[in-house]
VOKEBA-558598 format. One record per residue (C-alpha): x, z, y; residue number from 1. Coordinates in Angstrom, 1 decimal, decimal comma. Each point is the difference from the previous one (the first is absolute). Layout:
+--------+--------+--------+-----+
|     px |     pz |     py | seq |
+--------+--------+--------+-----+
|      X |      Z |      Y | NUM |
...
+--------+--------+--------+-----+
END
This chain:
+--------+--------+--------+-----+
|     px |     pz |     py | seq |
+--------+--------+--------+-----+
|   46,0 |  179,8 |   34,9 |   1 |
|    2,5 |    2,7 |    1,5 |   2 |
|    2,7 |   -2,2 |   -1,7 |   3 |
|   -0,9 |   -3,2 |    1,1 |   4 |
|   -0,1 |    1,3 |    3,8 |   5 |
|    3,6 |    1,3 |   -0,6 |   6 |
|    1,8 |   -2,7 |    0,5 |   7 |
|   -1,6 |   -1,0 |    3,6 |   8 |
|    0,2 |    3,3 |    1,3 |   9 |
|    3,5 |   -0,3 |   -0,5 |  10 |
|   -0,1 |   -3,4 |    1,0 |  11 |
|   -1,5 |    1,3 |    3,3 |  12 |
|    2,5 |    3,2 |    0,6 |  13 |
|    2,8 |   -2,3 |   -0,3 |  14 |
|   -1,2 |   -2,1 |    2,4 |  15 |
|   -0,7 |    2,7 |    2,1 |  16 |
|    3,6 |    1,5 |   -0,2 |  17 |
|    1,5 |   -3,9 |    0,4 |  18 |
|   -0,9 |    0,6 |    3,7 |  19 |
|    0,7 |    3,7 |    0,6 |  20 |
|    2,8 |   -0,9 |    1,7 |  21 |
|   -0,9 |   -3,5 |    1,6 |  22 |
|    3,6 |   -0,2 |    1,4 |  23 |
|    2,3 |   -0,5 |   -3,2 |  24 |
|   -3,0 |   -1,8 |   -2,3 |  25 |
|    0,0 |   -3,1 |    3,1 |  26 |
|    4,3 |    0,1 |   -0,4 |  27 |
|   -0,4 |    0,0 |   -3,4 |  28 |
|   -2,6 |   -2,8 |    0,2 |  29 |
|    2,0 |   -1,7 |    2,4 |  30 |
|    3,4 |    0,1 |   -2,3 |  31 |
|   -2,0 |   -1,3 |   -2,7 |  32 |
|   -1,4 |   -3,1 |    1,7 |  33 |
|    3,0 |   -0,9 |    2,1 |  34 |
|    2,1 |    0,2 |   -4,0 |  35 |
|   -2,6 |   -2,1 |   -1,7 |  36 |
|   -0,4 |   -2,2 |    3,1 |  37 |
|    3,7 |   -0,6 |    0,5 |  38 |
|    0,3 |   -0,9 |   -4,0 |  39 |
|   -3,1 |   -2,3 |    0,2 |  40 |
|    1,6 |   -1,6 |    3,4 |  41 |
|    3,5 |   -0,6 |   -1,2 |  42 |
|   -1,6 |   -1,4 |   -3,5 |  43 |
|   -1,8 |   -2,2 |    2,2 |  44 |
|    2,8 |   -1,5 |    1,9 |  45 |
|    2,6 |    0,0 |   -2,7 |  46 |
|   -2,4 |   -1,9 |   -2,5 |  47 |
|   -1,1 |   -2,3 |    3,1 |  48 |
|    4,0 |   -0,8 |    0,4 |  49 |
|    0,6 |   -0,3 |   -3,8 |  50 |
|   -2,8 |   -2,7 |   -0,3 |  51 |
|    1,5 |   -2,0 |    3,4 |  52 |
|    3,5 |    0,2 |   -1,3 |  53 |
|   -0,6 |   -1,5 |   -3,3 |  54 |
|   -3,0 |   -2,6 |    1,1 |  55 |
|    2,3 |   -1,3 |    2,5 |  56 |
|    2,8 |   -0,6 |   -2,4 |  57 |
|   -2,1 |   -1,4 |   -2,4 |  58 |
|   -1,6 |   -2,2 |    2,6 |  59 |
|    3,9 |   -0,9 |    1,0 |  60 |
|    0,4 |   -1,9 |   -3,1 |  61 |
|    0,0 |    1,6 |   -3,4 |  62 |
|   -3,8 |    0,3 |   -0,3 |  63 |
|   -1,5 |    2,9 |   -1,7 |  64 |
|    0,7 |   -1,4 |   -3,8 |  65 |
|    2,4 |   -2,7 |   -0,9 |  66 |
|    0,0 |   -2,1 |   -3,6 |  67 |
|    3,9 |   -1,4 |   -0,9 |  68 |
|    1,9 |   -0,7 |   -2,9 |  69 |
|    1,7 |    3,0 |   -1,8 |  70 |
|    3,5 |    0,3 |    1,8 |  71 |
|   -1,3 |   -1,5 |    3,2 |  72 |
|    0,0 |    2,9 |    1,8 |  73 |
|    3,1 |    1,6 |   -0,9 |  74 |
|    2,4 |   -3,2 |    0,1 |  75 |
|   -2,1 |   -1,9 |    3,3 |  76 |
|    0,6 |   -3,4 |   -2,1 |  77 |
|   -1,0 |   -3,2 |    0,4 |  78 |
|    0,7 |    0,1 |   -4,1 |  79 |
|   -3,0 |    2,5 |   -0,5 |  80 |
|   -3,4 |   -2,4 |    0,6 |  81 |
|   -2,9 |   -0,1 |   -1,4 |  82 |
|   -2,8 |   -2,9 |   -0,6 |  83 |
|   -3,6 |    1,4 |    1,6 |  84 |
|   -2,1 |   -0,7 |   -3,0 |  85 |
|   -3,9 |   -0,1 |    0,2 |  86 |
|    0,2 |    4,0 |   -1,6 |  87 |
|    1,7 |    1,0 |    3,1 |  88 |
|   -2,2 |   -1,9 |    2,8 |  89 |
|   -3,0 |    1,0 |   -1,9 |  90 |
|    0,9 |    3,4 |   -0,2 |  91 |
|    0,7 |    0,3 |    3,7 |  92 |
|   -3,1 |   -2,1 |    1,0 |  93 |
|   -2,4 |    1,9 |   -2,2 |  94 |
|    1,1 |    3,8 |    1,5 |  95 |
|   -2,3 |    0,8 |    3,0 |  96 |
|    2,5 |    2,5 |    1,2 |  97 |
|    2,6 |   -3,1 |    1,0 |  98 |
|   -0,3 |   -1,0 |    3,6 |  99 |
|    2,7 |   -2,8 |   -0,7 | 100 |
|    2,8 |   -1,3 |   -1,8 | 101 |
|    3,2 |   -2,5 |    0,7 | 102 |
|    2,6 |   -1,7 |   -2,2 | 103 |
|    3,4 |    0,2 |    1,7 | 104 |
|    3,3 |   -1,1 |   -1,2 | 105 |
|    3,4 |    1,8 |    0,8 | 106 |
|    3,2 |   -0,8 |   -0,4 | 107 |
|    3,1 |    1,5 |    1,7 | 108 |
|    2,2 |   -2,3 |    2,2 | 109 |
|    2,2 |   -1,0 |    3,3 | 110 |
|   -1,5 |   -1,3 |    2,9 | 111 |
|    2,5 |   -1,5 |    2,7 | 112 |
|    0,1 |   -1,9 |    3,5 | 113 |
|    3,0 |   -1,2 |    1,8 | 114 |
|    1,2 |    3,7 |    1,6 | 115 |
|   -0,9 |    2,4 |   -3,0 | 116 |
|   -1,3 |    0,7 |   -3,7 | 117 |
|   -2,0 |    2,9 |   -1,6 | 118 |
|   -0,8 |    1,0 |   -3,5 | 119 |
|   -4,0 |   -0,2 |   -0,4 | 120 |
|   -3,0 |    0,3 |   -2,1 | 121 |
|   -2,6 |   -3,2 |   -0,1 | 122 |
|   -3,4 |    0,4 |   -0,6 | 123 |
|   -1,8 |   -3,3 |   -0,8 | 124 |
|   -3,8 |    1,0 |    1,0 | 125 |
|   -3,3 |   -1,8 |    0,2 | 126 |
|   -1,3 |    0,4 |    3,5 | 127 |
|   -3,4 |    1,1 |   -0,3 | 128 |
|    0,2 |    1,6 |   -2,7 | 129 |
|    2,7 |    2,2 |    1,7 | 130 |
|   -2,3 |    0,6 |    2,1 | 131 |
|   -2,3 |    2,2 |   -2,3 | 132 |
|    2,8 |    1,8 |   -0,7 | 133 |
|    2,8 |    0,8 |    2,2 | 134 |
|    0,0 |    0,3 |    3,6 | 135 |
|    2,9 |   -1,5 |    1,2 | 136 |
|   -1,7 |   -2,8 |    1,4 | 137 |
|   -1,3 |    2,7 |    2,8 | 138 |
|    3,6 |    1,3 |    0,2 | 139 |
|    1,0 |   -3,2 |    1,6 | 140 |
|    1,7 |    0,0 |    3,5 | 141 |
|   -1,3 |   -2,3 |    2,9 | 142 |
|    0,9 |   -3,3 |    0,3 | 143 |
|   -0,1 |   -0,1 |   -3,7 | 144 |
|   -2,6 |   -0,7 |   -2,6 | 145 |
|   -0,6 |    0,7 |   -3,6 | 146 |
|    0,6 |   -3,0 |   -3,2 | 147 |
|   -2,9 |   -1,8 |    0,0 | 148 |
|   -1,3 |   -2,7 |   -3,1 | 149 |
|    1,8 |   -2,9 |    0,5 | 150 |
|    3,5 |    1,6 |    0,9 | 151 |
|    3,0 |   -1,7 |   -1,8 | 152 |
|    2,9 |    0,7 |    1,9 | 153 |
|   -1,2 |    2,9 |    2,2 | 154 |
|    1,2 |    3,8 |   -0,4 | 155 |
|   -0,5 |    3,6 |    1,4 | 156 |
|    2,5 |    2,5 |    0,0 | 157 |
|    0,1 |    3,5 |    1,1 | 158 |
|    1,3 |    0,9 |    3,3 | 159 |
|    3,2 |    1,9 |   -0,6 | 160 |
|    1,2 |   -2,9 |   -2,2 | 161 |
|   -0,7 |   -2,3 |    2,9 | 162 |
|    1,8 |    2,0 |    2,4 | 163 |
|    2,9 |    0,0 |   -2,6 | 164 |
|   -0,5 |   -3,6 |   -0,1 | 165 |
|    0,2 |   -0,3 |    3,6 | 166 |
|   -3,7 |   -2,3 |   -0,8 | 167 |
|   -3,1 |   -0,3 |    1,7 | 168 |
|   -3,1 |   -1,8 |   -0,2 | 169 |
|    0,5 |   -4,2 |   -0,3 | 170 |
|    4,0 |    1,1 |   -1,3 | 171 |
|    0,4 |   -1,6 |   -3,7 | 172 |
|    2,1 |    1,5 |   -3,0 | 173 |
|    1,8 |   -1,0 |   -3,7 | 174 |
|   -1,1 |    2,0 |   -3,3 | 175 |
|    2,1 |    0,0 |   -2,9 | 176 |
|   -1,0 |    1,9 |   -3,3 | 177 |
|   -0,3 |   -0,9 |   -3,6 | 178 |
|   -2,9 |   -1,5 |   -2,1 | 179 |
|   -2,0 |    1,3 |   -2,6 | 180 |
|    2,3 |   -2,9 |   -2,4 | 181 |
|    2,9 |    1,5 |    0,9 | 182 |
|    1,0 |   -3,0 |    2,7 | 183 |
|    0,7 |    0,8 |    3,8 | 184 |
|   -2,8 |   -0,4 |    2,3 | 185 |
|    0,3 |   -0,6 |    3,3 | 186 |
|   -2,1 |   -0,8 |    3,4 | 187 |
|    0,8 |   -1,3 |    3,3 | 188 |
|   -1,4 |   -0,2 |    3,5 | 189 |
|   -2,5 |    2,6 |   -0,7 | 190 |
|   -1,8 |    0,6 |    3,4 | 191 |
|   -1,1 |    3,7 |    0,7 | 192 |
|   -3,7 |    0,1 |    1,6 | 193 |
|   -0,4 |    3,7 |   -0,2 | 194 |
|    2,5 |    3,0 |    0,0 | 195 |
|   -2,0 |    3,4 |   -1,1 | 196 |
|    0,8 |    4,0 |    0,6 | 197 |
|   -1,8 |    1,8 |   -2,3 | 198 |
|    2,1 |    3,2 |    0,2 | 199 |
|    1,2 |   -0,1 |   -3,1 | 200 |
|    4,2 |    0,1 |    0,1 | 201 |
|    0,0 |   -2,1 |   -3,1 | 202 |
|   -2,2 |   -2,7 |    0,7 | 203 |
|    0,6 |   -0,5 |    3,2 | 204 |
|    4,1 |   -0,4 |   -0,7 | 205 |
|   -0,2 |   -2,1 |   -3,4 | 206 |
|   -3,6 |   -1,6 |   -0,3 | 207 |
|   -0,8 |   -3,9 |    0,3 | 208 |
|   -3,4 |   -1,5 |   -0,7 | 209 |
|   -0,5 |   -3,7 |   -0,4 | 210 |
|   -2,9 |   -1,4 |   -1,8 | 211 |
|   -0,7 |    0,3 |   -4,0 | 212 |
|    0,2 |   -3,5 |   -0,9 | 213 |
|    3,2 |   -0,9 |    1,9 | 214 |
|    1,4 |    3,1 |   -2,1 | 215 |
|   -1,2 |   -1,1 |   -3,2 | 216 |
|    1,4 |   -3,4 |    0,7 | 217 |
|    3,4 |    1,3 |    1,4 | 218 |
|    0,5 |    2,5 |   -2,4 | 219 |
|   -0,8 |   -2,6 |   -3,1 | 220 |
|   -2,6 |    2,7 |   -1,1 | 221 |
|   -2,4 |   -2,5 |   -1,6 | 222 |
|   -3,1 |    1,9 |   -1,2 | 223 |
|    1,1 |    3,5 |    0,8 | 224 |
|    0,5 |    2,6 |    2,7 | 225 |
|    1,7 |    3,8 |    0,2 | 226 |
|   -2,8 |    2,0 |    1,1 | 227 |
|   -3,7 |    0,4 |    0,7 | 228 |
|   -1,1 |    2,5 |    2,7 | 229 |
|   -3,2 |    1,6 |    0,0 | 230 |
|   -1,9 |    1,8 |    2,8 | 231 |
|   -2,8 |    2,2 |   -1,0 | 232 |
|   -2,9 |    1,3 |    2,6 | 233 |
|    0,6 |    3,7 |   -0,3 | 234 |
|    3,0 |    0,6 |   -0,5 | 235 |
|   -0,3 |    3,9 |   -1,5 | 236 |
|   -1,3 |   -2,3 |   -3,5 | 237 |
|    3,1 |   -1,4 |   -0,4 | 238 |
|    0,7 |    2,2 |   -3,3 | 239 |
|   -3,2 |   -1,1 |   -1,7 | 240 |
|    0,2 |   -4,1 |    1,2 | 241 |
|    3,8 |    0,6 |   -1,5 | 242 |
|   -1,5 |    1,3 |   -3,2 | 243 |
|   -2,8 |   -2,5 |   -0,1 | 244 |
|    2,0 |   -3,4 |    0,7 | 245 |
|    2,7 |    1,2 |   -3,2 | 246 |
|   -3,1 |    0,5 |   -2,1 | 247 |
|   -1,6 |   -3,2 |    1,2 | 248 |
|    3,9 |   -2,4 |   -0,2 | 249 |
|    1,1 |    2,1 |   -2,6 | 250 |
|    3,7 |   -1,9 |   -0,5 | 251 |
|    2,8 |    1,8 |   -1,0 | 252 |
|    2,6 |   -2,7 |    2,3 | 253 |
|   -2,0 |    0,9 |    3,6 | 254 |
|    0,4 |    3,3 |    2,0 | 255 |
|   -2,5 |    1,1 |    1,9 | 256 |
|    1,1 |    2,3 |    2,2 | 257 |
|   -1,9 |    2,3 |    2,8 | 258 |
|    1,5 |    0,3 |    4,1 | 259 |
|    1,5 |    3,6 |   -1,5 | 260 |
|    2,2 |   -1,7 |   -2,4 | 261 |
|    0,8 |   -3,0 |    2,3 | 262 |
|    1,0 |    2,3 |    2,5 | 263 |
|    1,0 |    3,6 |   -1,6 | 264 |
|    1,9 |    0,9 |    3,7 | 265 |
|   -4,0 |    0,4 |    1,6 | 266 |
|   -1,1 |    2,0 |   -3,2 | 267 |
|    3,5 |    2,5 |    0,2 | 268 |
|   -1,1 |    0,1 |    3,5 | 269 |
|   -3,7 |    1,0 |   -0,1 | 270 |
|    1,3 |    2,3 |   -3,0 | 271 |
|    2,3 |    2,2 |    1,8 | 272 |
|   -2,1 |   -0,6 |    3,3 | 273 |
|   -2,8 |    1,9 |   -1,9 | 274 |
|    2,0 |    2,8 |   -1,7 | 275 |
|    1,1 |    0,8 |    3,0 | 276 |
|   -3,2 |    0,1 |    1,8 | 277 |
|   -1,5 |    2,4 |   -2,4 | 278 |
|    3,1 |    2,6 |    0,5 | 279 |
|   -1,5 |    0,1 |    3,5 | 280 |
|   -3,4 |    0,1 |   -1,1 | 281 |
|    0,8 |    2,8 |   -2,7 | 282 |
|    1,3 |    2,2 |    2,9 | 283 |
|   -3,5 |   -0,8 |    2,0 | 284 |
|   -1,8 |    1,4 |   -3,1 | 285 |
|    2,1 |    3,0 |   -0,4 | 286 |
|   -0,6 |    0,6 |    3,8 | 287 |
|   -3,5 |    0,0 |   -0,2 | 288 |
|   -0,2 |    2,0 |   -3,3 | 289 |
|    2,0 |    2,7 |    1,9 | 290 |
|   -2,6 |    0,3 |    3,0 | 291 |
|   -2,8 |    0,2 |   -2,7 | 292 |
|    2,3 |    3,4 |   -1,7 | 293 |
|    1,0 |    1,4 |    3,1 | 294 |
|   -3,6 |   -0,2 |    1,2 | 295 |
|   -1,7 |    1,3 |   -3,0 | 296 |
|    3,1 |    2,5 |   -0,7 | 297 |
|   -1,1 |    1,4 |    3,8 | 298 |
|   -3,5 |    0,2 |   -1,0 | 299 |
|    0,6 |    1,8 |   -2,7 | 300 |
|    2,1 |    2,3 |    1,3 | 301 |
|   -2,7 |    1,0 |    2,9 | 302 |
|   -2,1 |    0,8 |   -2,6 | 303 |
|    1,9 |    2,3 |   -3,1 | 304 |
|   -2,3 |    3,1 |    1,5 | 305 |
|   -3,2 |   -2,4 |   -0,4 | 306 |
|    1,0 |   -1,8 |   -3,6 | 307 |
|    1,0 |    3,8 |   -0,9 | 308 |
|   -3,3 |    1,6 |    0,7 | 309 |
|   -1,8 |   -3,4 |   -1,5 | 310 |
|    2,2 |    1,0 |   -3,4 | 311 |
|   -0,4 |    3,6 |    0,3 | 312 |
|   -3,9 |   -0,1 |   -0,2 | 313 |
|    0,4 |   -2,6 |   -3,1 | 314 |
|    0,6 |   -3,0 |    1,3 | 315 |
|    1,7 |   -2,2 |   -2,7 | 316 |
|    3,7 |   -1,5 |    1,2 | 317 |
|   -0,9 |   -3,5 |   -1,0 | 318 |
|   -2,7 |    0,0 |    2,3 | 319 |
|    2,1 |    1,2 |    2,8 | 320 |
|    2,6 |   -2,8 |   -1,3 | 321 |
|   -3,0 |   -2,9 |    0,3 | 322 |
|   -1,0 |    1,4 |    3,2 | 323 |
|    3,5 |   -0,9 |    1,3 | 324 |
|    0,1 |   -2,9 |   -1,9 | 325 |
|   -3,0 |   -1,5 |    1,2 | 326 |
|    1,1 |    1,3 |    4,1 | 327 |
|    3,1 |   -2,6 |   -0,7 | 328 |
|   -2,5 |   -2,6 |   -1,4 | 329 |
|   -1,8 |    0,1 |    2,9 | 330 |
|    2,8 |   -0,5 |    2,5 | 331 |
|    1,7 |   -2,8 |   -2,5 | 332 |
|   -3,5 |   -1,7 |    0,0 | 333 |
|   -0,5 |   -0,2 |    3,5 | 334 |
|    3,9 |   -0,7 |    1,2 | 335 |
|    0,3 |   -2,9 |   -2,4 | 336 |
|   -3,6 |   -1,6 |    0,9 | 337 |
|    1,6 |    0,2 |    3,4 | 338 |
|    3,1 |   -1,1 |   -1,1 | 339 |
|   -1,6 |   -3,3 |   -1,8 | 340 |
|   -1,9 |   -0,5 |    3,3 | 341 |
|    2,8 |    0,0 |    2,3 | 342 |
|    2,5 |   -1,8 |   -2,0 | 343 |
|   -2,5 |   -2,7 |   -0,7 | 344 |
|   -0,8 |   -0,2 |    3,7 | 345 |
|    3,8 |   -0,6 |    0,8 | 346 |
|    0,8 |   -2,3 |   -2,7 | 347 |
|   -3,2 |   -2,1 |    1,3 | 348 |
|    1,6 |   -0,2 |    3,4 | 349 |
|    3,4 |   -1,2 |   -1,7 | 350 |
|   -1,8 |   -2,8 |   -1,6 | 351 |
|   -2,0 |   -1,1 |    2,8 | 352 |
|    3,1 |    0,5 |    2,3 | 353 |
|    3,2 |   -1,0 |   -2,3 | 354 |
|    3,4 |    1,9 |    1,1 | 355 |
|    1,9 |   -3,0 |    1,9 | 356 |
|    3,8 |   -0,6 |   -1,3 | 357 |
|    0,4 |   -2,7 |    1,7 | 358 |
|    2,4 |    1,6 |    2,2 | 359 |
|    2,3 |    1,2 |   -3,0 | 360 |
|    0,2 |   -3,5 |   -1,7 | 361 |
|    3,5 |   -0,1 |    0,6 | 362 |
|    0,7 |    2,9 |   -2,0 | 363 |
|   -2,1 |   -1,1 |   -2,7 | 364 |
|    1,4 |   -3,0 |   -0,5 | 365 |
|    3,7 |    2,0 |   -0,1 | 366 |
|   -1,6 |    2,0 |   -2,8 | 367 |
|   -1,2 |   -3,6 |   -1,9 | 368 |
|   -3,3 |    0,9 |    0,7 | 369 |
|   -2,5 |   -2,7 |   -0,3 | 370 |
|   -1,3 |   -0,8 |    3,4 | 371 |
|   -2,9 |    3,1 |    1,2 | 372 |
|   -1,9 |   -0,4 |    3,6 | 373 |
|   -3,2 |    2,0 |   -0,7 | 374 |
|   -0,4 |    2,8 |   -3,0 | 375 |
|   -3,4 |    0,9 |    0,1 | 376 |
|   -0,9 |    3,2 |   -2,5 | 377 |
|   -1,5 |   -0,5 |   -3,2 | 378 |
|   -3,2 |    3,1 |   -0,7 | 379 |
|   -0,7 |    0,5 |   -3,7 | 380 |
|   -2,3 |    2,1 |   -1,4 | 381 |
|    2,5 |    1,2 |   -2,1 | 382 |
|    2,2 |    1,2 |    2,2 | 383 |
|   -2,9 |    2,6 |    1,4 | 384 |
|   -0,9 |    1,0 |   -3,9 | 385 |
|    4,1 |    0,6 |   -1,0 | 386 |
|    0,6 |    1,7 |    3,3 | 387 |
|   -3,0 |    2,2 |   -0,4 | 388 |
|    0,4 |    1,1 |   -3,3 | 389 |
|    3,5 |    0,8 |    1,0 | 390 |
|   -0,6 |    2,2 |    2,2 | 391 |
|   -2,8 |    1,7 |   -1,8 | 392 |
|    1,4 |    0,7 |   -2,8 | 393 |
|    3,4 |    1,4 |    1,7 | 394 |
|   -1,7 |    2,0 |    2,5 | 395 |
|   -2,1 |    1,3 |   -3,0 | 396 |
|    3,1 |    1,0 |   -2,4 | 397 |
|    1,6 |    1,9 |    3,6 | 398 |
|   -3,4 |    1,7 |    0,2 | 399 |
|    0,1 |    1,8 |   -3,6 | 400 |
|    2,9 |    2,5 |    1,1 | 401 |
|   -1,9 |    1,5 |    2,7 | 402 |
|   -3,2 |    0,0 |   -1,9 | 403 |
|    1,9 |    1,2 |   -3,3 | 404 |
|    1,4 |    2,9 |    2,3 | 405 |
|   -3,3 |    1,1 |    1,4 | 406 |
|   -1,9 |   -0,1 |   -3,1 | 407 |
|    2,6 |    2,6 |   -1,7 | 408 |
|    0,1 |    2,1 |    3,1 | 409 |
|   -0,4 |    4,3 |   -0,9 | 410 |
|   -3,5 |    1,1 |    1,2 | 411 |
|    1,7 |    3,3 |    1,4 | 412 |
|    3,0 |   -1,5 |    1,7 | 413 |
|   -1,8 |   -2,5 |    1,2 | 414 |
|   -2,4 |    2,2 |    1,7 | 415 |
|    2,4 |    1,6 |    1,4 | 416 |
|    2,0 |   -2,6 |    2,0 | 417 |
|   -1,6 |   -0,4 |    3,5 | 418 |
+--------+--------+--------+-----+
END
C-alpha cells in the first residue's frame, strides 16, 4: 500500500516545489510556449507558402503529373510523341484522385510580324479541357479572352512576348517550326484574342497556345501528341497517383513524371528553404531547453541543505533524482500544452487572414517566382505532435544534469551549505 502511495506523494511535492517560486516557473513556462509556439507558427506559414508556390505553378501549366514519350522531356521535341491509347485514358479516367487531364502538343518554333521575331514554345491545347487543368485561362489580361472550341486561327501569348512583339489584342502573327515528318510547318495571320501574365518569366516570354486540332494538323502529327497533363484534387497524393498510373499503364516507352521532377528548381527550393528553417528552429529548441536547466539547476541549488537532510535520514538518491525529474515534467507538460494552444491559435488567424504579398509582386517575379497575392498558413496536426515531442524530449535530456547532480549530492556537505 505504502508503495503504491509513493509515487503520488512525490507526485504532489513536486508539484508543490514547481511553484515555490511562482516568478521563474511562469518565465520558464513562458519560454517554453513562446519556443514551441514560434516553431508551430513558422511551420505553419512556411508549409502554407510551400503548398501556394507549387499549386500555382502547377496550375500555370505543367499540371501536377505529366505522361510523354521517353526523351520528351529532356530534348522538348516535336520527334518524341506518343499515341493516347485506350490503357492510358482508362487509367486516368478510372483514378478518383484525377481532377482532370489535357493532351497538348509542343513543338519549338519562330513566331514573326512585320517589326520583330522571337524564339517560342507552342502548345497546341484543347480548350476545355485546359481548363481542368491549367489556369492560364484566368491569367488572361482584359480586353482579351481565352481559346475557345471552334478556334482555328486564333492564339494567346504571354505578355512579355507581346510587349517584345510590340502586339496587342486584334494584332496578327507568322509561326514557323518543323513537323512531326520532318517537313517545315508554317502558319500565317494568326490573330491573338488573349495575351496572359501568369508570373511565370518563362511562360510569359516564350509561350503560345492555339487550339489542339490546328496543332495536330499544322504540325502533320496524325494520331499522336507530346504530352498528357494531369491534375489531381489534392495535390499532397501526387506520389501515390504517380505510383498508381505506372502500375495501371505499365509501358516501358511513356514517362510519367510528378511536378518535382518537371520542375526540380521548386523541389531545390523547398529543400534548402526547409533546412534552413529547422537551423532556426534548432536554436528555438536549444533556447527553451536552456530555461528548463537554468530553472531546475536554480531549484536545485536552493535546496542542497533540504535534498541533504532528505539523503542524510535515508532517503534513496534516485528518488531525489525522480523528484526533480518529475518537477521539469511538470513545467514541460504545462509550457508545451500552452505552447500547442497558442501556436494553434496564431496559425488559425494566418489562415483565416492570409499574409498579403501583393505589394512585393514585383520582387517576386525578379526572383521567377510564380505569381503569390495571398499565403494563407497551412495547421497540421503534425506540426503540434513533432514540435512537442521536440521540445520534450530536449528539455528532458537538459534536465538529467541537474537532477544527476542532486541525486549524488554528500549528506554532510550538503547540510552544510546555507
Amino acid at each position: 500500500m505504502n508503495h503504491g502511495k509513493k509515487p503520488l506523494i512525490e507526485a504532489v511535492l513536486a508539484w508543490r516545489n514547481v511553484w515555490k517560486n511562482k516568478r521563474r516557473t511562469v518565465l520558464t513556462l513562458l519560454t517554453i510556449m513562446v519556443g514551441s509556439a514560434m516553431v508551430i507558427l513558422f511551420m505553419s506559414l512556411q508549409e502554407g507558402a510551400y503548398d501556394v508556390i507549387i499549386e500555382n505553378a502547377v496550375s500555370a501549366n505543367s499540371g501536377h503529373i505529366q505522361i510523354h514519350e521517353k526523351g520528351f522531356w529532356e530534348f522538348r521535341s516535336i520527334d518524341y510523341a506518343l499515341i493516347p491509347d485506350k490503357r492510358v485514358i482508362n487509367a486516368l479516367k478510372a483514378d478518383p484522385s484525377i481532377a482532370g487531364y489535357t493532351e497538348r502538343v509542343h513543338a519549338a518554333g519562330l513566331v514573326a510580324n512585320e517589326e520583330a521575331s522571337e524564339i517560342v514554345f507552342i502548345q497546341g491545347v484543347d480548350p476545355e479541357m485546359e481548363k481542368r487543368v491549367s489556369s492560364l485561362h484566368k491569367a488572361i489580361r482584359k480586353g482579351g479572352r481565352f481559346l475557345k472550341p471552334g478556334d482555328a486561327t486564333q492564339i494567346v501569348i504571354g505578355q512579355t512576348l507581346a510587349e517584345n512583339l510590340g502586339v496587342k489584342v486584334g494584332d496578327t502573327l507568322s509561326i514557323i517550326s518543323q513537323g512531326f515528318d520532318g517537313s517545315i510547318a508554317g502558319l500565317r495571320d494568326l490573330s491573338i484574342v488573349g495575351i496572359f501574365k501568369c508570373g511565370n518569366p518563362e511562360y510569359d516570354r516564350y509561350l503560345i497556345l492555339m487550339p489542339l486540332g490546328r496543332a495536330v494538323e499544322t504540325f502533320a502529327m496524325g494520331k499522336y501528341i507530346t504530352s498528357i497533363a494531369v491534375r489531381i484534387h489534392e495535390g499532397s497524393l501526387m506520389p501515390e497517383v504517380r505510383e498508381r498510373l505506372k502500375n495501371a499503364i505499365h509501358d516501358d516507352r511513356l514517362e510519367i513524371m510528378g511536378w518535382d521532377d518537371l520542375m526540380p528548381e521548386i523541389m531545390q527550393y523547398v529543400v534548402f528553404d526547409r533546412a534552413s528553417a529547422y537551423i532556426f528552429y534548432f536554436v528555438l529548441y536549444i533556447t527553451v531547453a536552456f530555461g528548463v536547466l537554468n530553472t531546475i539547476q536554480m531549484s536545485v541549488f536552493e535546496r542542497t541543505r533540504e535534498f541533504g537532510i532528505m539523503l542524510a535520514i535515508g532517503t534513496r538518491p534516485g528518488r531525489i533524482l525522480s523528484m526533480v525529474v518529475i518537477e521539469s515534467l511538470f513545467i514541460c507538460i504545462i509550457g508545451i500544452i500552452l505552447g500547442a494552444l497558442a501556436g494553434s491559435a496564431l496559425s488559425y488567424y494566418f489562415i483565416v487572414s492570409p499574409i498579403d504579398y501583393t505589394e512585393y509582386q514585383k520582387e517576386l517575379e525578379v526572383w521567377g517566382f510564380i505569381t503569390l497575392t495571398k499565403v494563407p498558413a497551412k495547421l497540421a496536426f503534425s506540426y503540434i505532435i513533432e514540435t512537442s515531442l521536440v521540445v520534450f524530449i530536449t528539455s528532458m535530456l537538459f534536465t538529467i544534469i541537474p537532477a544527476r547532480r542532486a541525486a549524488r549530492l554528500k549528506p554532510v556537505e550538503a547540510i552544510r551549505k546555507l
